[in-house]
N, C-alpha and C positions, 0 to 999 in steps of 0.2 A: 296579724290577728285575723283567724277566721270571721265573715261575715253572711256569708251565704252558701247556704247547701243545696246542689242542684241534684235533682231527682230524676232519675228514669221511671217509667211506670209497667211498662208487662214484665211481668219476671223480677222487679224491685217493689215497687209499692202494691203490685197486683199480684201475687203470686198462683199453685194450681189451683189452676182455671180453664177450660178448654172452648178454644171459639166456634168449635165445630157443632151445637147445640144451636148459637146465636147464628151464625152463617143456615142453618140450615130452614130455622121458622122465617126469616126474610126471604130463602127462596121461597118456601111454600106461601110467602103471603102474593108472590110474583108468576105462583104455578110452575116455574121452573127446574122446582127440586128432580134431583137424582143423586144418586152418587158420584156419578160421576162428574157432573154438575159441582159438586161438594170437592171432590177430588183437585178442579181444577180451579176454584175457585182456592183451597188452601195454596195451591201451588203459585197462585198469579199473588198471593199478599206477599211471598217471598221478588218474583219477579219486578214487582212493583219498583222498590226501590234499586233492581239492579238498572232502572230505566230511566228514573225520575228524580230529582234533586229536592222535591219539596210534593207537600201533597193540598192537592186543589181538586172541585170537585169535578170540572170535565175529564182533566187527565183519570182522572181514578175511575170514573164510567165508563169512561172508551176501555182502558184497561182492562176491568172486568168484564166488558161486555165483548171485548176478542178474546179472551180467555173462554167465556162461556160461549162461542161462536152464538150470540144471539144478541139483541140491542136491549139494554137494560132502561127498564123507565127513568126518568129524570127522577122521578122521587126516591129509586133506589136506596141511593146513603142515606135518604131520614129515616126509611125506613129500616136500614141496618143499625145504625143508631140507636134506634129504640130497642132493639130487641139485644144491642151490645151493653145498657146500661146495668143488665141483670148480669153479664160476665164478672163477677166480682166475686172474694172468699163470703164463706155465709157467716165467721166470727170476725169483728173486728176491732172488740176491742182495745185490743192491745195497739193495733196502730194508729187507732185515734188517743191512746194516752203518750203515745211515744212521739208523736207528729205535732200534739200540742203542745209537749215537753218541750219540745227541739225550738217551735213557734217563737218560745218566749225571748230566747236567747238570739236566733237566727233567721236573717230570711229565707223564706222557703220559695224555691221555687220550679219547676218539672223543664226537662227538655228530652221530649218523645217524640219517637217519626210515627206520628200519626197527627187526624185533627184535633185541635185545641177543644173543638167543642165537646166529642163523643169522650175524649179521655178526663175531663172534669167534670160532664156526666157519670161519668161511671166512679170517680171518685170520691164525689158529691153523694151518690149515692153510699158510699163506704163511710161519712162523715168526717171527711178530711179533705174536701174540694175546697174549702173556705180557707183553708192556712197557706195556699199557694198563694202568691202576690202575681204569678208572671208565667205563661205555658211558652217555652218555644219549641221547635222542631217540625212547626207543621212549615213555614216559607222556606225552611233551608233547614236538611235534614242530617244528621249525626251518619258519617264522619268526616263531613267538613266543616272546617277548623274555624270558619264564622260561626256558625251554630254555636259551640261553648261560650266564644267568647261575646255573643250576644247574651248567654243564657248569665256570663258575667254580670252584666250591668254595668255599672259605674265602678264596680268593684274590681281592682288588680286581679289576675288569674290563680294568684296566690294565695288571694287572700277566699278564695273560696273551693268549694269542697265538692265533685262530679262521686255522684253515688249509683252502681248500677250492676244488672247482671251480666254485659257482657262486655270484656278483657276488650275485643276489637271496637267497639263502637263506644264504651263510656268507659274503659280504663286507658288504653294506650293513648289515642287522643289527646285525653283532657293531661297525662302526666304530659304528653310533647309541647303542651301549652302551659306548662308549670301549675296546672290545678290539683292541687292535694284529693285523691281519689281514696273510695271507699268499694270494696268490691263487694259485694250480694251473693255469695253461693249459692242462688236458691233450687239450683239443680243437685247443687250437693255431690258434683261429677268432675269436676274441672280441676287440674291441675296446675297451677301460675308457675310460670317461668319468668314474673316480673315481681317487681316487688309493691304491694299495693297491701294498705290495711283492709282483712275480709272479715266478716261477717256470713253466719248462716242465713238472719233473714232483717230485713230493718226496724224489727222492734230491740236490736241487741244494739242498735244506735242510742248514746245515750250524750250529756254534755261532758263527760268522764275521757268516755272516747276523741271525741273532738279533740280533747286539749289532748290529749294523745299526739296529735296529728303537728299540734302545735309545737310539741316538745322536742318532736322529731328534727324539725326545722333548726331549733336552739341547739341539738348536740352536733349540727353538720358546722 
């Protein structure tokens, strides 16, 4: 029996959106803006994690701050923060009917490689930050294999649901750990060479599908 649905957030619950808007009024509030500034600044969020197993805020300043060959204020991340909680779609409500839907029946809860704080700010701001019980990914970040099964709980691997937009970091994973996954096309570009239940965008999540999932399990 499904009990818990575990969420990704950019590109699943947050879909087009572009951080290059919010990256760029944190430079100019720091004076540092340029393009190119911009440039290496998107490059080093990719970098980030091919360096780092979890995200804390020294490592993340030192980070960007040799990426932008320059020492970034200690305030930097609040101040990116604030200007990242406007990164969000401008309609929403369809995933706040679908997320309170899901609510009633299931625990909800996110595992994203980013911080807990900034991404339930910004989902709080879409009114759906309240239906999550539990954020992991910022101490130990996806795709290692504690990460799911922290974002587990108490709950067998089984018996819960990894829903996300990408095949490497929240589909292959979570199936190697026996989690019943949901894939997100929200690029609308991807073609799977595994087998996973997809979806265009997570309002077509419904408790219909879920037992979908469950049914699968009864005809193996």
């Amino acid at each position: 029996m499904i009990k818990r649905l575990i969420f990704d957030v950019d590109g699943t619950l947050i879909t087009n959106v572009k951080l290059s808007e919010a990256i760029t009024k944190a430079l100019r509030k720091i004076g540092i803006y340029s393009e190119e500034n911009l440039r290496r600044f998107l490059q080093a969020i990719t970098t980030y994690e091919q360096t780092y197993n979890n995200y804390n805020r020294k490592d993340y300043l030192g980070h960007f701050s040799l990426a932008l060959q320059t020492q970034l204020p200690q305030d930097f991340i609040d101040i990116f923060f604030e200007e990242l909680k406007s990164v969000i779609p401008s309609e929403n409500d369809k995933i706040q009917q679908t997320i309170s839907e899901l609510s009633k029946q299931y625990e909800l809860v996110l595992l994203t490689n980013y911080f807990k704080e900034s991404q339930l700010n910004r989902l709080s701001n879409m009114g759906i930050g309240s239906f999550f019980t539990e954020c992991y990914g910022e101490e130990l970040i996806k795709p290692n294999e504690e990460a799911y099964l922290m974002a587990c709980g108490k709950n067998q691997p089984s018996e819960c649901v990894m829903i996300g937009d990408s095949v490497d970091l929240d589909i292959i994973p979570a199936q190697n750990l026996h989690l019943k996954t949901i894939f997100v096309d929200s690029k609308q570009n991807n073609k799977l060479n595994i087998s996973t239940m997809s979806v265009r965008t997570v309002n077509q999540i419904n408790n219909r599908l879920i037992e979908k999932l469950e049914d699968r399990d009864i005809e193996r």
